[in-house]
C-alpha positions in Angstrom: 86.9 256.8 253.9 86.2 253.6 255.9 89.7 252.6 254.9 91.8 255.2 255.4 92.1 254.6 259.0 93.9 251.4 258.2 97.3 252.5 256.6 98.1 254.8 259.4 97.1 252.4 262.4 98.7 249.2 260.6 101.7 251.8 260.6 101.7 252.4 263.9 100.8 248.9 264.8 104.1 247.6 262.7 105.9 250.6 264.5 104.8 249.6 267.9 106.0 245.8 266.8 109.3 246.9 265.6 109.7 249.0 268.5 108.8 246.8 270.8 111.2 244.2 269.5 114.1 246.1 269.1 113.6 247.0 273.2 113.1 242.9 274.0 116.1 242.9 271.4 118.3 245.2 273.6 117.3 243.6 276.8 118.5 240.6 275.4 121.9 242.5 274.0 122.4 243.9 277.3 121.7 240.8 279.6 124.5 239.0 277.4 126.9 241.7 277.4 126.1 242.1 281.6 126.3 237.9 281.7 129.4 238.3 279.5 130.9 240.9 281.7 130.1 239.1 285.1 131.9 235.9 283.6 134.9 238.0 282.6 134.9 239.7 285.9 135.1 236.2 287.6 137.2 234.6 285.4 140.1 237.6 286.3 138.3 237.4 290.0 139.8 233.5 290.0 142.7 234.3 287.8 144.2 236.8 290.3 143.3 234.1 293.1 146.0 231.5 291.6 148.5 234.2 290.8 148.2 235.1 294.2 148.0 231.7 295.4 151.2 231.2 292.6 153.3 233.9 294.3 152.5 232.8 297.8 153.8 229.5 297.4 157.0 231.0 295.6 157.8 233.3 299.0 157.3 230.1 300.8 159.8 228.1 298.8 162.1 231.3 298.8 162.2 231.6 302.5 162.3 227.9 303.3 164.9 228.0 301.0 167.4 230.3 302.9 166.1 229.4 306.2 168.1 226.3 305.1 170.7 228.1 303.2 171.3 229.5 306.8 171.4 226.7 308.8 173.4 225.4 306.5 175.9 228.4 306.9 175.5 227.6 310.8 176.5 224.0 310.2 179.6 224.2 308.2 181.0 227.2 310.5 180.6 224.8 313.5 182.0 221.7 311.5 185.0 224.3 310.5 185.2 225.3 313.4 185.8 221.6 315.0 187.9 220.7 312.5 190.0 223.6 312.8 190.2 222.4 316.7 190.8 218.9 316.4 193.4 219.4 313.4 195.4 222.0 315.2 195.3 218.9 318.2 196.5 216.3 315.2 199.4 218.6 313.8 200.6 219.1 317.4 200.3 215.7 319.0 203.4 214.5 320.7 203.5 212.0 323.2 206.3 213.3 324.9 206.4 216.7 324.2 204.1 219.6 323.2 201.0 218.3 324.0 200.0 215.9 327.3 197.5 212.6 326.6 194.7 213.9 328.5 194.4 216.5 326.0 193.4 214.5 323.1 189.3 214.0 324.1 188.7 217.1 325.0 189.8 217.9 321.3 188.5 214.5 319.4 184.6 214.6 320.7 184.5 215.4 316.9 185.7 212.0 315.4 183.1 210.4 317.3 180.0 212.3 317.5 178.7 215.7 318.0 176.5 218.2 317.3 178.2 219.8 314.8 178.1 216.2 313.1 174.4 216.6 313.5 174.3 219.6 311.7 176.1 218.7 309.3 173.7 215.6 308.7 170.9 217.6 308.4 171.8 220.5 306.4 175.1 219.4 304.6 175.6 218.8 300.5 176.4 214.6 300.0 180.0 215.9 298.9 180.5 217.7 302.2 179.4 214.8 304.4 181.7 213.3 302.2 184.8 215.0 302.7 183.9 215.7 306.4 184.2 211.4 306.8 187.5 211.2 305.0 189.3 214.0 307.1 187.5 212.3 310.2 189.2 208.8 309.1 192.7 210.8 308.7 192.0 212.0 312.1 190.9 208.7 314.1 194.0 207.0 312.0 196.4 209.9 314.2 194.3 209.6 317.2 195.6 205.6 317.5 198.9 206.1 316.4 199.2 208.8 319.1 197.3 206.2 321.6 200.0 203.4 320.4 203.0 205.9 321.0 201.9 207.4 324.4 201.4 203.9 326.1 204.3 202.4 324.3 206.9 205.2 325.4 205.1 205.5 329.0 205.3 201.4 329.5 209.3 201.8 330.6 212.0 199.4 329.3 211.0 196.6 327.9 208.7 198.1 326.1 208.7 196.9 321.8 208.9 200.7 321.2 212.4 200.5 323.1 214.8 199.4 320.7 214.3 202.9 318.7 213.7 201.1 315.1 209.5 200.9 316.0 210.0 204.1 317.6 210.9 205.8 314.7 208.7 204.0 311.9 206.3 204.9 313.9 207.0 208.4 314.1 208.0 208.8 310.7 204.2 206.8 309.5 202.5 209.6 312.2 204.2 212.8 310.8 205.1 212.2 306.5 202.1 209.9 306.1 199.3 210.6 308.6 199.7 214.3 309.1 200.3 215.6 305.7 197.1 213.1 304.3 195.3 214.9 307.4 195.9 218.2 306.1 195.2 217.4 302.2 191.3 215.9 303.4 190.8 219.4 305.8 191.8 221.5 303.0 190.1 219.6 300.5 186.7 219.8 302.8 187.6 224.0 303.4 187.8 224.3 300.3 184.1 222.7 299.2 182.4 224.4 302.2 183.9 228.1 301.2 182.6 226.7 297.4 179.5 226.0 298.9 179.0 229.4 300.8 179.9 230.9 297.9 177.5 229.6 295.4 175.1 230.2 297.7 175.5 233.8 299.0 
């Protein structure tokens, strides 16, 4: 009988061990699965961060975007606006008739500098700026031969314009060549600038 105690409590002893590691086994489980769990938790914690962060910088680019889509709506109205001006002024200049000489700077502050031209430097496409500089060129070229005409015809007889022949080369170089190339660069420059709008609104 001295040895029947030993089954039963080596039993329970091996229990007790098996027990006892299967808890320290769980703890173990369940401090992974919890360390497992925290890491996943930061992982989407920092995740979410740079989508945020992502979509923040996207509104940014977005609004800077048509902040400068705006302005640049602004800047081609003005510059349309000018040239609409200043061409009307070219198609109507006549020395000695429909329009007077001191007309022509209050209308051509354009072809020199303004601050349409500034905007238009800022915000404008390269084919704009472009087009804006050949219809400017078409205008200065009008501007001089209107100068040349108005001081010729208003320097009396004597004059080289007198003899007619000048007079009407002249006249003819101002209103078949100057004019109509004039017209071809504004409308050429509309027409990029409503393109532009367009593609862009």
């Amino acid at each position: 009988m001295a040895w029947d105690w030993v089954v039963p409590v080596a039993t329970s002893g091996f229990g007790a061990l098996v027990g006892i590691s299967g808890i320290v086994a769980s703890f173990k489980t369940s401090e992974r699965s919890r360390q497992h769990a925290e890491n996943l938790a930061e992982e989407r914690h920092w995740h979410e961060l740079e989508l945020a962060k992502q979509k923040s910088e996207h509104d940014l680019r977005l609004a800077r975007e048509q902040r400068r889509q705006e302005r640049q709506a602004v800047a081609y109205v003005e510059i349309l606006k000018e040239v609409q001006r200043v061409s009307f002024w070219a198609n109507a200049s006549h020395p000695d008739g429909a329009m007077e000489k001191d007309d022509a700077p209050k209308h051509l502050h354009l072809v020199t500098d303004s601050a349409a031209d500034a905007l238009l430097r800022t915000y404008g496409s390269d084919e704009v700026i472009g087009l804006f500089d050949t219809w400017r060129t078409r205008v200065q070229e009008i501007a001089k031969s209107f100068h040349l005409l108005t001081i010729d015809l208003n320097a009396g007889p004597g004059s080289r314009w007198q003899n007619g022949k000048q007079t009407s080369q002249e006249w003819s170089r101002l209103y078949e060549k100057l004019v109509p190339d004039e017209n071809t660069a504004k409308i050429a420059l509309t027409k990029r600038i409503q393109q532009e709008l367009q593609d862009t609104g």
